[in-house]
C-alpha positions in Angstrom: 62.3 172.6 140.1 62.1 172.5 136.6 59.5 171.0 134.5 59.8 169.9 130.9 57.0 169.8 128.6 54.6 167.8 127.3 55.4 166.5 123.4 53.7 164.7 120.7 50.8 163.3 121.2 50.7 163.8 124.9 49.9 167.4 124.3 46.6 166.4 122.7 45.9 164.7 126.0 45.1 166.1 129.6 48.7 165.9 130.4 49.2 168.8 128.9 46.9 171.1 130.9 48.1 169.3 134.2 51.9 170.4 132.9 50.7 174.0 132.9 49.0 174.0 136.1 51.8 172.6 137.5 53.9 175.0 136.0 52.0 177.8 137.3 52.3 177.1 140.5 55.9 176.3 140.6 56.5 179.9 139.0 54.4 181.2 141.9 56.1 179.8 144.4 59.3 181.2 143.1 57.4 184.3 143.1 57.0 184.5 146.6 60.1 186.1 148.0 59.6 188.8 145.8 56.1 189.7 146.6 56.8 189.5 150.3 60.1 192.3 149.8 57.6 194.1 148.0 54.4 193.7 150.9 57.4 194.8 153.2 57.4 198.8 151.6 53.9 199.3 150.5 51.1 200.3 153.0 49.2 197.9 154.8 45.6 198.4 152.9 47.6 197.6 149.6 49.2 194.5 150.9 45.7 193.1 151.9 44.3 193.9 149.0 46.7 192.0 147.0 46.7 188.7 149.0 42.9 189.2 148.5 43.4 189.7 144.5 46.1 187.2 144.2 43.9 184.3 146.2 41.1 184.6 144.4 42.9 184.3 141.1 45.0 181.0 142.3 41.6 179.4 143.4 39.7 180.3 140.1 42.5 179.2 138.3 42.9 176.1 140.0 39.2 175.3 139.8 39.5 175.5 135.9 42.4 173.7 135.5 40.3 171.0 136.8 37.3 171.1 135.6 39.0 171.2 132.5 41.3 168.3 133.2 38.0 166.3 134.0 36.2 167.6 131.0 39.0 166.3 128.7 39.6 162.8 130.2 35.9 162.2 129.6 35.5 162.8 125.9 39.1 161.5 124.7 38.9 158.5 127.2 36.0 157.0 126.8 37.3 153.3 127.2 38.4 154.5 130.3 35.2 155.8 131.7 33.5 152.4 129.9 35.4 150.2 132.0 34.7 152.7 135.6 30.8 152.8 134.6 30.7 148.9 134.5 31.5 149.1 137.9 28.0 150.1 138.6 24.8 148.9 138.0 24.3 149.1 134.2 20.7 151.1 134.0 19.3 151.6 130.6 19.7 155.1 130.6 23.5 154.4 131.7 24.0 152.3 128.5 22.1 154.5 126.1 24.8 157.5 127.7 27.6 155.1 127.5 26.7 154.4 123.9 26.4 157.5 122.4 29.5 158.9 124.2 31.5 156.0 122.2 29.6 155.6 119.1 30.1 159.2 118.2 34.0 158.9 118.7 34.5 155.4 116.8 36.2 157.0 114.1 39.0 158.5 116.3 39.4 155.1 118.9 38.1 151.8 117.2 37.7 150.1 120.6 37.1 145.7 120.4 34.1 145.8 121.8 31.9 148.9 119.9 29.5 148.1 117.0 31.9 149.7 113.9 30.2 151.3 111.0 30.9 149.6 107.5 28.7 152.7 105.4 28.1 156.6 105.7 24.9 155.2 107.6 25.3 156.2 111.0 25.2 153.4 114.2 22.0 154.9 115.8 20.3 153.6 112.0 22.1 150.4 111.7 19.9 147.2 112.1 22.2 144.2 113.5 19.5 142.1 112.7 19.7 142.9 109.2 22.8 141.1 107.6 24.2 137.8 105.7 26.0 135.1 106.5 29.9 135.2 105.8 32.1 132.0 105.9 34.8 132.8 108.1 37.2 129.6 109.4 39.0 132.0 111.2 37.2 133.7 113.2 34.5 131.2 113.7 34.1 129.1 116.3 34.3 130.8 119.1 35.4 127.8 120.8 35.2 123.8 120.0 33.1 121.1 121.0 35.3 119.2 122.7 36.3 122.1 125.6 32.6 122.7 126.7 31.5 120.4 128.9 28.3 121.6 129.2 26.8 120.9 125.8 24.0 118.7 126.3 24.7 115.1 124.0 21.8 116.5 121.8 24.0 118.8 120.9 27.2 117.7 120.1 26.8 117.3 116.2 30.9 116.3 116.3 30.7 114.1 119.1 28.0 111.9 116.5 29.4 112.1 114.0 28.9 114.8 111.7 30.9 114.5 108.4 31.8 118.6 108.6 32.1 121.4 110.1 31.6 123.9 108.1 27.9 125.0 109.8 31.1 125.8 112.6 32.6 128.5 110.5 29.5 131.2 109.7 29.6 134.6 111.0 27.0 136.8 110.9 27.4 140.4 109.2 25.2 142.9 109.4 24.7 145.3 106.1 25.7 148.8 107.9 28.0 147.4 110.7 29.8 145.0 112.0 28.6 143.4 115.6 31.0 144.0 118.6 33.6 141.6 119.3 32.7 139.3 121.8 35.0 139.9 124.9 33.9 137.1 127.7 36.3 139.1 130.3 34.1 142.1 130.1 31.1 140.3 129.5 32.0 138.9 133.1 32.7 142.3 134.6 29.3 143.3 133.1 27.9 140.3 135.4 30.4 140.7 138.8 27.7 140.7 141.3 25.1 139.6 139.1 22.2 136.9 138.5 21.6 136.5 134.5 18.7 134.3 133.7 17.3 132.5 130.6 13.6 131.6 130.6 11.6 129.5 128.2 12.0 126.4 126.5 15.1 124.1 125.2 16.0 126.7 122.5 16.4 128.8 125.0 18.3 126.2 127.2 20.6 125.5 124.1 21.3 129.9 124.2 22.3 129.4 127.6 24.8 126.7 127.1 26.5 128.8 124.5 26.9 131.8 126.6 28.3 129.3 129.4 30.4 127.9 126.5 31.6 131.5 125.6 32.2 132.7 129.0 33.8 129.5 130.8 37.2 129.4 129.3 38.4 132.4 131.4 37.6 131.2 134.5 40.1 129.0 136.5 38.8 125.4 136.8 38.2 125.5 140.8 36.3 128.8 140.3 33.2 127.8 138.5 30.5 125.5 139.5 27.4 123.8 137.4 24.4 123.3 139.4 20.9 121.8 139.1 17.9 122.6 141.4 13.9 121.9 141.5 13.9 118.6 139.5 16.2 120.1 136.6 13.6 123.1 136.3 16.7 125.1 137.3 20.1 125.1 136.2 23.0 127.7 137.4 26.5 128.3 136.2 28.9 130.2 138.8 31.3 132.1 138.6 33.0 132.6 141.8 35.7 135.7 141.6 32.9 137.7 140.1 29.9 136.3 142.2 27.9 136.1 139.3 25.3 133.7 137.8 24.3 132.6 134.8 21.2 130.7 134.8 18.1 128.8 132.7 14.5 128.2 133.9 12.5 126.0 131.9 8.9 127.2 131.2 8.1 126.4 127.9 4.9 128.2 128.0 6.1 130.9 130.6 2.4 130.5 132.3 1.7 127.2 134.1 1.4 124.3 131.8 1.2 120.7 132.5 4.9 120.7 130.1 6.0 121.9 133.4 8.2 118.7 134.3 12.0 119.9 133.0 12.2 115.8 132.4 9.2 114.3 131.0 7.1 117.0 128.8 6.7 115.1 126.0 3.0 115.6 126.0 0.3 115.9 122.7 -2.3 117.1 124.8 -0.7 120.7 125.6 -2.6 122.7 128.2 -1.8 126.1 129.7 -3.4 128.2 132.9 -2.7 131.3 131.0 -3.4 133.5 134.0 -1.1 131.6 136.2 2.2 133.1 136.0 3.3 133.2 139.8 4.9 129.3 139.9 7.5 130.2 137.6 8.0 134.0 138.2 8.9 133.1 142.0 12.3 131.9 140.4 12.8 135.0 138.1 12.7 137.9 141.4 16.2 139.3 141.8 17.7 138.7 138.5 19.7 141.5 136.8 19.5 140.4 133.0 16.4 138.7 132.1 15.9 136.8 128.4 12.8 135.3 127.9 11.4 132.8 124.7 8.5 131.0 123.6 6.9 129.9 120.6 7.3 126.5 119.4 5.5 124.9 121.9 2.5 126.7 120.9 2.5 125.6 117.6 0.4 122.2 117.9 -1.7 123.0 114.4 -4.6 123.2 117.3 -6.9 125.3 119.0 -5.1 126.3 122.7 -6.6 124.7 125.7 -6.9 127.1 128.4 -7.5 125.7 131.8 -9.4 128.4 134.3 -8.5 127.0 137.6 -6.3 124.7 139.2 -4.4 121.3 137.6 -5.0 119.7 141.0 -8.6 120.0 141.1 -10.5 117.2 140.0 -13.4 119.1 138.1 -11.8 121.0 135.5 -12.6 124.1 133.3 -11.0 123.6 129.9 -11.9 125.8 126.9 -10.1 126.4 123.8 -8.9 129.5 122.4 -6.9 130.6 119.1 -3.0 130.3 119.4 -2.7 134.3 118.5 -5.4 134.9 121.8 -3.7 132.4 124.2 -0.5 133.0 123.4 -1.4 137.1 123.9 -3.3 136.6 126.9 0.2 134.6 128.5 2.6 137.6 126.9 0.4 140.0 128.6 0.7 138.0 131.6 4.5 138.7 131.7 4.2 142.4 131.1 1.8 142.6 134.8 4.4 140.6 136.1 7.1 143.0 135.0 5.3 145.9 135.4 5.0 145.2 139.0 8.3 143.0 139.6 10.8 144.7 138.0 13.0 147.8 138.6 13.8 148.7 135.1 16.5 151.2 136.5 18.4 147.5 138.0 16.7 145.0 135.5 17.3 144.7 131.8 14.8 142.3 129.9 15.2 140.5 126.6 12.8 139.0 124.6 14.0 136.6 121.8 11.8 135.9 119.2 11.0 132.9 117.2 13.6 130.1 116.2 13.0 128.5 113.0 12.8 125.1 111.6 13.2 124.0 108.0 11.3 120.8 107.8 10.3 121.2 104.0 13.5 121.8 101.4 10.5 122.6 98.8 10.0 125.6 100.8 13.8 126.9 99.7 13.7 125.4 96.3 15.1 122.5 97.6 14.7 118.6 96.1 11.0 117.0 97.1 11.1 115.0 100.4 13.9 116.7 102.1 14.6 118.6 104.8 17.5 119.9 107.1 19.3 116.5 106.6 22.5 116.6 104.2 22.2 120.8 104.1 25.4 122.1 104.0 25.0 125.5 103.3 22.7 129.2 104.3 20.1 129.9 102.5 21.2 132.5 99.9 17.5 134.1 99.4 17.6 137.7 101.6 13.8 137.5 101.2 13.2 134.0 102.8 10.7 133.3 105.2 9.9 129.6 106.2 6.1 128.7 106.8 7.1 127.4 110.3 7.2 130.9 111.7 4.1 132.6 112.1 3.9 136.4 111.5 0.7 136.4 113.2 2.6 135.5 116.5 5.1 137.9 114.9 2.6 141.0 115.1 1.4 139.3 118.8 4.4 139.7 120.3 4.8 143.2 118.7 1.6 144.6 119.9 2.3 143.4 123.5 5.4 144.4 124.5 5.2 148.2 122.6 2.2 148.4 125.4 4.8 147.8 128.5 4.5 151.2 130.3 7.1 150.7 133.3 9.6 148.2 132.2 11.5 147.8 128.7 11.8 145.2 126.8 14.4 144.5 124.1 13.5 142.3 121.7 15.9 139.9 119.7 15.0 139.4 116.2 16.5 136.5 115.8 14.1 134.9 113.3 15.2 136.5 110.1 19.0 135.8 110.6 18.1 131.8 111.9 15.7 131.1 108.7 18.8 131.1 106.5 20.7 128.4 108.5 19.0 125.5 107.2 22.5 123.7 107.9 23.0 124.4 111.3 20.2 121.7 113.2 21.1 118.6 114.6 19.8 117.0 111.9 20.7 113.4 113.4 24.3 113.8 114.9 22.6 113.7 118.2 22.0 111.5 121.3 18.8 109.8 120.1 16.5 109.0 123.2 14.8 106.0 122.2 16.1 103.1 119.8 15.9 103.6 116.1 13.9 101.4 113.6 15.4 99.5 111.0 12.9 101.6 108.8 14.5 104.9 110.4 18.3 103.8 109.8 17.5 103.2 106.4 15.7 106.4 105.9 17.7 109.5 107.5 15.2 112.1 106.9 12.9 110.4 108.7 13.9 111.4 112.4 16.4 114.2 111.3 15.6 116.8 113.7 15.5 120.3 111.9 14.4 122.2 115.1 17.1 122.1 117.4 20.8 123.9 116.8 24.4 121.9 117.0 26.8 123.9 119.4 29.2 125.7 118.8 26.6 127.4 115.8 24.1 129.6 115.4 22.9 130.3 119.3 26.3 131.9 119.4 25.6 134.5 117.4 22.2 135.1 118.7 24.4 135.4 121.8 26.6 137.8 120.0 23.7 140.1 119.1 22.6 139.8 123.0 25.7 141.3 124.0 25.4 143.9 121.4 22.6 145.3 122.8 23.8 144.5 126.2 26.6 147.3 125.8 24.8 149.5 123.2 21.2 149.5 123.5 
């Protein structure tokens, strides 16, 4: 038998040391005849003294052929041992592994889904987060209005009539890097097996539509499922050939509140039972990726009202408290929950952080009276920072979560990226729930809704920076 070898770039691969331990052998065997002529004359304390020798050497080199063979496929394959380690369950310390191992090789293999380097800065250093928006029709949308079903009618800016798209066609680049491409195929084999939850309030709803809107369009149309459970409180996406989940929970406040009612919680008089966290939380056990948000419904321009005891009692306990010490006392309520909940070595927890709204075009240098209505364009100040989000809840949120002990918790700075999309609200190319005044119609502005985000738009990339830090955290 005769082998020919390796060329080109194969010999920079383990192909090459498999050809030579092949090779060996094969010359061994050939080998054979010889040394047995030769056992045949010499004494018998020689001969077993050279099967001894000659054993010892075929197993030692056998052992380092392989160890070598595994050693290379490791470090020059690393897309290869990516796609076996998504297999498992994807532990922090896993993806921080994972990460390094392909970071540190991105200049040799520029695989589509790794955060690529734009500057001599290296990845560890390089703040996603930290970026400008870049008009790019085509590579933005992701996907179009009209194939995702699931987009609530508040939502579809196209649908009602929005005279552009452009708000469509922004991408988001950050100043070191450029964010992974989003793959929804591996995205899915991250999730085969898995429960992925969103938590929080309708921003956090209209995140988890665009991840369903990102991920839907490779699944077959009999293999996916929309669900709705506990009086709309809970609604799950299925994917069926992966037995995975992605779902949203609405708790505005994340502790009790009487906004508990997924319907009707359009209520002035906002009242929490900070220390009650267990109503919820009951929904939350068992999930793989968790990614919590609140904020806006905290922001009344009141005191909080705190009830100590129960909503069904009829003698109440209300007192009032500061929005900064409510809304620390319910964060810290999360972190016990975690704490004693979650198995950070199964569980990965996200927090994302305040969405703004631009109610005030003064506040950008914009014309007096306006707002979100008729923007067409990001805000081109780096430095801009919108007096709707409040760095005091900033430093809150800060302070509570670096005090987690047990149970990490990534947080998605989404603010800084959002408060340059003044475009990218509803504005009013939206369902509108109840019947507009002739004083309304003739004044747009007036009910233009600057909080909430038209899909496909921004929420996609906040989903994009998700999966970033999904795969490289």
């Amino acid at each position: 038998m005769r082998f020919v070898g390796p060329t080109g770039d194969l010999k920079k691969t383990p192909l090459y040391l498999l050809y030579f331990t092949l090779l060996y052998f094969t010359r061994r065997g050939r080998g054979r005849a010889k040394e047995r002529r030769r056992e045949m004359k010499a004494p018998l304390c020689l001969n077993r003294l050279r099967r001894r020798h000659n054993i010892s050497i075929s197993s030692y080199l056998l052992t380092v052929s392989f160890i070598t063979f595994a050693t290379v496929l490791y470090f020059e394959f690393e897309d290869f041992t990516c796609l076996l380690l998504l297999r498992r369950p994807l532990t922090a310390a896993r993806h921080l592994r994972l990460s390094n191992n392909i970071n540190n090789e991105t200049e040799k293999m520029h695989l589509p889904f790794t955060i690529q380097t734009t500057t001599t800065t290296t990845n560890n250093a390089c703040d996603i987060f930290a970026g400008r928006w870049v008009y790019d029709e085509s590579a933005r949308p992701f996907y179009a209005e009209q194939h995702c079903p699931y987009i609530q009618p508040q939502l579809t800016c196209q649908a009602h009539r929005h005279p552009d798209t452009a708000y469509q066609h922004w991408r988001w680049q950050p100043h070191a890097c450029s964010l992974p491409s989003f793959n929804a195929t591996l995205m899915w084999e991250m999730l085969r097996g898995k429960r992925m939850m969103y938590v929080g309030d309708s921003l956090n709803r209209g995140q988890f539509v665009s991840m369903v809107c990102l991920l839907h369009r490779v699944l077959p149309d009999n293999a996916k499922s929309w669900e709705t459970f506990n009086g709309d409180s809970l609604t799950v996406f299925t994917a069926k050939e992966y037995n995975a989940s992605i779902e949203f929970y609405w708790a505005p406040f994340l502790v009790e509140s009487n906004s508990d009612n997924a319907v009707i919680h359009r209520i002035t008089d906002r009242i929490v039972r900070a220390g009650s966290i267990n109503k919820h939380a009951k929904h939350w056990k068992g999930v793989d990726i968790l990614v919590f948000n609140t904020y806006l419904w905290w922001m009344t321009g009141q005191k909080m009202k705190i009830l100590r005891g129960s909503f069904e009692s009829e003698m109440r306990d209300i007192t009032e408290m500061e929005t900064e010490d409510a809304y620390r006392l319910a964060l810290g309520r999360l972190v016990r929950w975690l704490e004693k909940n979650v198995d950070p070595d199964r569980t990965r927890v996200f927090f994302a952080t305040m969405s703004p709204s631009h109610g005030r075009s003064e506040d950008w240098g914009g014309e007096a009276g306006g707002n979100c209505y008729n923007q067409t364009g990001p805000i081109e100040d780096a430095s801009y920072w919108g007096p709707s989000t409040s760095k005091s809840m900033m430093r809150v949120l800060k302070e509570v979560f670096s005090a987690s002990k047990t149970v990490p918790i990534t947080v998605l700075n989404i603010t800084q990226l959002s408060e340059y999309r003044k475009d990218a609200h509803t504005q009013i190319y939206k369902k509108q729930w109840n019947p507009l005044t002739p004083e309304q119609l003739a004044n747009p502005r007036s009910y233009a809704d600057c909080v909430h985000w038209c899909l496909p738009g921004l929420q996609d990339t906040w989903n994009e920076v998700l999966y970033a830090k999904l795969f490289f955290p």
